[in-house]
TORVOPA-749989 format. One line per 8 residues: number of its first residue (from 1); for each residue x, y, z of C-alpha. Coordinates in pm, 1 decimal, decimal comma. Each point is the difference from the previous one (the first is absolute). Last residue first. Layout:
NUM	X Y Z; ...
END
This chain:
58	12165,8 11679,3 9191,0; -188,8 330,4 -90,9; -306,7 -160,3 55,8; 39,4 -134,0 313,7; 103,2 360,8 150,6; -287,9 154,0 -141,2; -239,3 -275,8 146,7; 171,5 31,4 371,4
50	-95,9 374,1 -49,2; -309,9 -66,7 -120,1; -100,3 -236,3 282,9; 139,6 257,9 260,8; -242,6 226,8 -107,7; -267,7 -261,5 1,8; 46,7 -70,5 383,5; 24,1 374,6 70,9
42	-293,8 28,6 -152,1; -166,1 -316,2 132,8; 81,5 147,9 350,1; -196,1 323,9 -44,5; -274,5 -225,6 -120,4; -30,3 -228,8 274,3; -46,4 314,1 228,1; -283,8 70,2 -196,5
34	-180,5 -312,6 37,3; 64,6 -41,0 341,5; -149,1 354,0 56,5; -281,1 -93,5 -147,7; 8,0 -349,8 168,2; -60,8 236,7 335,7; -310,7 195,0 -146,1; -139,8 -339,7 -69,9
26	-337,5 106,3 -259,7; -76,3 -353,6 -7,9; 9,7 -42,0 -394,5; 274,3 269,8 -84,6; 201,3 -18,6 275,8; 5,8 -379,0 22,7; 89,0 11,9 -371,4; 236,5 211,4 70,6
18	209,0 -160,8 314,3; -33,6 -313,9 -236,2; 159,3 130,8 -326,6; 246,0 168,5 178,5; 75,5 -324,8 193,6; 59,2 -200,6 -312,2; 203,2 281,2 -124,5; 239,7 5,6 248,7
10	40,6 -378,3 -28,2; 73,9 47,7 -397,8; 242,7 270,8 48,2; 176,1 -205,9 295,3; 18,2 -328,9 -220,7; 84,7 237,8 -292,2; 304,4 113,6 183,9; 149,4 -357,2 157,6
2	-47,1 -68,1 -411,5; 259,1 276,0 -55,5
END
């Protein structure tokens, strides 16, 4: 589980850098960064509730 929020939490820190680079220098390519990053933060969180689920049925 914490091998999962370590991954979460570096996906997001590169989210929030492709799109802030997108957003202030107009970076066509961090754009796409930024939106790849958040196809794989869903699957990421998906997997994080599922994990959660199972903990809290234990």
């Amino acid at each position: 589980m914490q091998e999962l929020i370590g991954k979460i939490n570096a996906e997001m820190a590169a989210f929030n850098e492709d799109a802030q680079l997108q957003s202030e220098k107009a970076n066509k390519a961090a754009g796409t960064r930024a939106r790849k990053s958040t196809l794989s933060l869903e699957k990421l969180l998906k997997e994080f509730r599922k994990l959660s689920l199972e903990e809290s049925k234990k």
